[in-house]
C-alpha positions, 0 to 999 in steps of 0.5 A: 140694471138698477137706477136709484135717485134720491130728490131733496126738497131744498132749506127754503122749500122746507121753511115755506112748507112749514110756514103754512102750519102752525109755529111749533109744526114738525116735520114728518115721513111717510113711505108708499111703495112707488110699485102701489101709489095711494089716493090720499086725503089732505085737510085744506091747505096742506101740502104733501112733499117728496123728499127724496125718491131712493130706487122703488121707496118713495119719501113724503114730508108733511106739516103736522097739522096734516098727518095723513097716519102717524108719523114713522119718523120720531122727529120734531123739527123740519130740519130732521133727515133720513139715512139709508144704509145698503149692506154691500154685498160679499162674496158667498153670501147668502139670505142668514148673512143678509139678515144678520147684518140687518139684525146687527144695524138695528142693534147699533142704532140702538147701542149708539143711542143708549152709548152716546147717552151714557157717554154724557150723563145727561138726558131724560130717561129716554135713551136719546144721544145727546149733541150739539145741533145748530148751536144749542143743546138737543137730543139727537134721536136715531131709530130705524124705520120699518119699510114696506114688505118690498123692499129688499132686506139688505136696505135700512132707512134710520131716522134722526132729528139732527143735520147730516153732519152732526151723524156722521160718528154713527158709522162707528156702530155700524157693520163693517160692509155698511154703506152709509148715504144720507138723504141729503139736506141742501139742494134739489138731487138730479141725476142725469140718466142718460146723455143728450146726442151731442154730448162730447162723450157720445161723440168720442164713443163715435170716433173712438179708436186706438192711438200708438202715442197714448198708449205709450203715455198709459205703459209708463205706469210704475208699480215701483211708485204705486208701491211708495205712495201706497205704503207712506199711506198706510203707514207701512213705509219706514218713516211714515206717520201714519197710523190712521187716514180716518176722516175725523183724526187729526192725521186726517188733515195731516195726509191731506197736506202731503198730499198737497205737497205731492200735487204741487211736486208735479206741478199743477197750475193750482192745488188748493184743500177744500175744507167743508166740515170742521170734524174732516180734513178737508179734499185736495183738489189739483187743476191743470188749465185746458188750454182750448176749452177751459170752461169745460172739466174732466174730473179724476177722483178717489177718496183719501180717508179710511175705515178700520176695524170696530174701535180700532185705532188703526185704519191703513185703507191699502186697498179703500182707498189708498190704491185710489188715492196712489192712482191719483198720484201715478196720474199726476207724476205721469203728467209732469213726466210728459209735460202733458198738456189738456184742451179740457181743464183736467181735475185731479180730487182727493176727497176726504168724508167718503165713509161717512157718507160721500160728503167731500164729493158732496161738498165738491159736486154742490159748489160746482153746481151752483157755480154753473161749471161745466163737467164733461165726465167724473170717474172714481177709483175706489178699492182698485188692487186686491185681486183674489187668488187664481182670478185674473186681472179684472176692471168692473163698472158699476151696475147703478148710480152711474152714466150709461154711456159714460160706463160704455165709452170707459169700457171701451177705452179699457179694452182698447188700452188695458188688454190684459183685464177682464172687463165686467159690471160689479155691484159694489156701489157708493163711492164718490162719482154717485155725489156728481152723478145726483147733481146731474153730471155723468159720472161712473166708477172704476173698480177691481173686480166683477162681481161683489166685493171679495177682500176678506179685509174690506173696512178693516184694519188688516186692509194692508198692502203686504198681504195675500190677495193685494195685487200691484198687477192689478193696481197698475192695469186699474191705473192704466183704464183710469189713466187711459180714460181721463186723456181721453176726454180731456184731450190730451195734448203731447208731441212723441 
């Protein structure tokens, strides 16, 4: 199994390094293979950084009065960051797919810089995308970083001298089954790889077992009502608005309010949208209170935005993610059904920036860091009902950027409550629960299938429910694991 991590070297860390050089120093990166450390020489009083670790690739920022060799980053400001794009990987392919889509993502970065130049009608002669960073003019530029021979050829580092949130629009440009995570830019990244041995989900992996009156709550699944909020959603429905949940279009907020109102509906004790970035619309977040331990949480997501197809202005996201995001509803609606209650405070969040880059997750996980909340577990549901043609139903966990134990108890919990399903490891990764698991909460994810990703209509707009391969026997077992998982650790409260 892979584990990857990324490190981020907090604002005032950067400030104090740069203080050491001279005013106008940059910021500037360098590689080394983690496999083959370096002895390297430094002038006096330079300091060299570790920016971010991501899997074996090791980042370092250094003053500029302290180069150690030319820079492979063309930024000139300490506030540059990096993006590492990760090809997820398809059924069928093979070494030609992985180095077209390597070929693709470099002509991008470059089509996107010479577009967003053109776009303006401003610049210098030199092919750099103009925006707006930090309240005044400057050129964004993007360039794509050659990485030591050892890393795998379905990973790409770019560069840009802009804030995170200013390059979010770059995805645009990229291939359809690109993953996009920054490096991100506030804070310290520290996953929790392993658990300690009194951890509440250690111990209810001790004491697991199969209870008659949980079950019949997981049973009441209803594909009837999967089917309705799905399709309102992808705009499939009659009288639905929507044509796109695209995170930076103006139905974006327009989704998360009805959202809100279905929340609300099922009585939550409070429902609030998280607005974290002016261009998204923002997460829906519904709370029910624990009534023994409330300081402690149980988080259930999915991600309500979208993806289509290259300038296309449709988006429906059926499967990524509006079968996630009906999971969250069938949850909800289940809960005031039963008049359930929790000992644990139980959170359902519906994020919204998930494409870009995880940044609703990140936005969410950051405040609760440093609001010191406790949280127990965080499970995603992402791309949860395509089930391709002669397969039978399935549920996968992912192979990186989870919680072992976690990943272990929620298997478990699945073949104890969802009998039906095949349950296995994918290696489709990225989704929102990697936000909570870099700030060091245990966090896992659900998916539909072992294996890599076989929807033919993945990140695209023919990602719609009435088709071939999209599976409400498969949305609904999904739902029951997720179901299942999130009583449990919560704690369900009820009187069959």
């Amino acid at each position: 199994m892979v584990r990857s991590f990324l490190i981020t070297v907090s604002a005032a860390l950067m400030l104090a390094a740069a203080s050491t050089a001279a005013a106008a120093a940059a910021v500037h990166w360098e590689f080394v293979d983690a496999n083959q450390p370096q002895t390297l020489e430094y002038q006096i009083n330079c300091t060299k950084e570790l920016r971010g670790v991501y899997e074996d690739l090791s980042i370092y920022a250094v003053p500029e009065p302290c180069w150690i060799k030319t820079s492979m980053l063309p930024a000139e400001h300490m506030y540059s960051q990096l993006i590492v794009l990760e090809r997820q990987h398809l059924e069928g392919d093979s070494a030609q797919d992985i180095q077209d889509w390597s070929d693709a993502v470099t002509d991008a970065v470059a089509d996107y810089a010479i577009h967003s130049e053109s776009k303006t009608g401003e610049g210098n002669g030199a092919q750099l995308p103009y925006t707006v960073f930090r309240g005044r003019r400057k050129f964004c530029r993007f360039t794509t970083i050659d990485l030591p021979a050892s890393q795998p050829k379905h990973r790409i580092v770019i560069g840009s001298n802009c804030a995170a949130d200013e390059t979010f629009n770059l995805i645009d440009f990229l291939p359809s089954n690109t993953e996009v995570l920054p490096v991100r830019t506030q804070g310290f990244v520290d996953p929790l790889l392993s658990l300690p041995p009194n951890h509440p989900i250690i111990t209810k992996s001790k004491t697991l077992k199969h209870r008659k009156s949980l079950q019949a709550i997981v049973d009441q699944v209803n594909i009837k009502t999967l089917e309705k909020d799905v399709t309102w959603l992808t705009g499939e429905a009659d009288g639905s608005p929507f044509l796109t949940r695209s995170s930076t279009s103006k139905q974006s907020l327009e989704v998360a309010q009805w959202i809100k109102s279905q929340f609300e509906s099922y009585g939550c004790d409070k429902v609030e949208l998280m607005t974290y970035n002016r261009r998204f619309g923002p997460n829906v977040i519904c709370t029910f209170t624990g009534t023994e331990r409330p300081d402690e949480h149980v988080i259930i997501g999915a991600h309500h935005d979208s993806r289509g197809s290259f300038f296309n202005p449709r988006a429906p996201g059926a499967d990524d993610d509006g079968s996630g995001s009906s999971m969250l509803l069938q949850v909800a609606r289940i809960i005031k059904a039963n008049n359930l209650s929790f000992g644990r405070t139980f959170v359902i969040s519906a994020f919204s920036g998930e494409e870009q880059g995880l940044f609703g997750s990140a936005a969410l996980a950051r405040k609760m860091k440093e609001d010191g909340t406790s949280i127990t577990m965080m499970i995603q549901g992402d791309m949860l009902a395509y089930r391709k043609p002669g397969e039978p139903i399935q549920v996968a966990f992912p192979a990186r950027y989870h919680t072992p134990e976690l990943s272990s108890l929620l298997r478990n919990v699945t073949e104890l409550y969802v009998p039906e399903a095949v349950v296995g490891i994918t290696g489709a990764c990225c989704s929102d629960h990697q936000s909570f698991w870099e700030a060091g909460f245990p966090a896992t994810a659900f998916f539909e299938r072992n294996g890599p990703i076989a929807d033919p209509m993945y990140h695209n707009s023919g990602d719609l429910v009435y088709r071939e391969g999209y599976d409400f026997e498969q949305l609904r077992a999904s739902t029951k694991a997720m179901m299942a998982s999130v009583f449990e650790v919560a704690d369900i409260k009820f009187d069959l």
